[in-house]
C-alpha positions, 0 to 999 in steps of 0.5 A, a space after each residue: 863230504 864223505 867220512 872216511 871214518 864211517 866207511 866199510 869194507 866193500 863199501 861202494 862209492 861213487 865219484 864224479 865224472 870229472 874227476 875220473 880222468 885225475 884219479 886215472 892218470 898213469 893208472 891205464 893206457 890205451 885202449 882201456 883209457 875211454 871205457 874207463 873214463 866213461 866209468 862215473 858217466 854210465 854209474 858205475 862205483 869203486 870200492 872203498 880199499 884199506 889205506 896203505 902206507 903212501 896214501 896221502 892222509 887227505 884222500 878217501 882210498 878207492 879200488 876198482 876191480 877190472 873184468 877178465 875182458 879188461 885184465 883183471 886189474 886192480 886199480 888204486 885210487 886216491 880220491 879226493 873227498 869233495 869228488 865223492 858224490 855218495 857211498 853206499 854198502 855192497 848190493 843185497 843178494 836178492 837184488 843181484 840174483 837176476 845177473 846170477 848165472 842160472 844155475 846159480 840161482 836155486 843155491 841163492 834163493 835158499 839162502 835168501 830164505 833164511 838169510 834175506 838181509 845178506 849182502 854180495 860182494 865180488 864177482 856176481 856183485 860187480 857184474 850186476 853194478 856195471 853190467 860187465 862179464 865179471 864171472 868165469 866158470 872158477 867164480 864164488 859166491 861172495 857173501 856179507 852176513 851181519 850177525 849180532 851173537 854168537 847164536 845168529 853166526 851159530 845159524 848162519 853157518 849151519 845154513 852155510 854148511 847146509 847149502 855149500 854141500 850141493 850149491 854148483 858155487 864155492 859159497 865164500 861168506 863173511 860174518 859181519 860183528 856189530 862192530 863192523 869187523 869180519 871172519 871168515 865163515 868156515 874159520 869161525 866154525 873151526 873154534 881155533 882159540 885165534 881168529 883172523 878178523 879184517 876190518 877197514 884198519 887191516 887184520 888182527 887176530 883176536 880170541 875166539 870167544 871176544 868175537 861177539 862179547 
């Protein structure tokens, strides 16, 4: 059975089939309805998502992002534990490049020089997971860093600010704290005494200098 506990932001799980049409109900009608019951058939994840207030204590809280071609929605799930065959974290950026549009790819394989273990989230990683046109023209590159200090968020934001200047994208990238919360990278790099940092609990402002202490 899956902990709730260990999971992460982005995280990705991924739900037996036979529990799609529970999870589905009152959320979509018409049209839509097969493609997305046919979601788990053909291995397609949601997303782990922040409990809210009337989550039932006994669920894992779960999200699915629907392409343009569907609405654009954004699906709440509340699943049961024993439905979670398996979770994993978000895609690496080196396994998602080939559904990356091809002008695209220079900027990623620059970055995948200096920063291999990075990992995706957003549009480029959902379209890679099922195959759907998730991308438009407006789309960021969506981005998930650990960085262990201060020196490592130091040189990951120098490469940021370094391939943002040319890259045909908005580079949109979170640094990931041993602990598992995030901030934004352009944030970090403003020294502002306060930063928003989100985790799977919600967003808290913290002390500049306690980020990575």
């Amino acid at each position: 059975m899956v902990d709730v506990a260990a999971l992460r932001r982005h995280d990705l799980a991924y739900v037996r089939s036979e529990a799609w049409p529970g999870l589905l109900q009152g959320q979509v009608q018409g049209e839509m309805e097969p493609d997305l019951l046919a979601w788990a058939e053909l291995g397609r994840p949601a997303i782990f998502r922040r409990r809210i207030c009337s989550d039932p204590a006994d669920i894992v809280p779960l999200g699915l992002p629907l392409p343009p071609g569907m609405g654009r929605k954004r699906l709440a799930l509340a699943c049961p534990p024993a439905a979670v065959i398996r979770t994993t974290p978000p895609p690496l950026l080196r396994d998602v490049l080939p559904a990356a549009p091809a002008r695209w790819r220079p900027t990623i394989g620059t970055l995948l020089e200096s920063a291999p273990s990075c990992r995706c989230f957003g549009s480029l990683a959902w379209q890679y997971l099922t195959g759907l046109s998730y991308l438009t023209d407006t789309s960021d590159l969506d981005l998930l860093v650990e960085c262990r200090s201060g020196a490592d968020a130091r040189q990951v934001t120098a490469l940021l600010t370094d391939v943002a200047e040319h890259a045909p994208m908005r580079i949109d990238a979170e640094l990931i704290t041993p602990s598992g919360t995030a901030v934004q990278w352009r944030e970090w790099l403003t020294e502002n005494p306060e930063l928003l940092v989100k985790s799977h609990t919600g967003s808290a402002l913290i002390a500049w200098e306690t980020l990575f202490a």
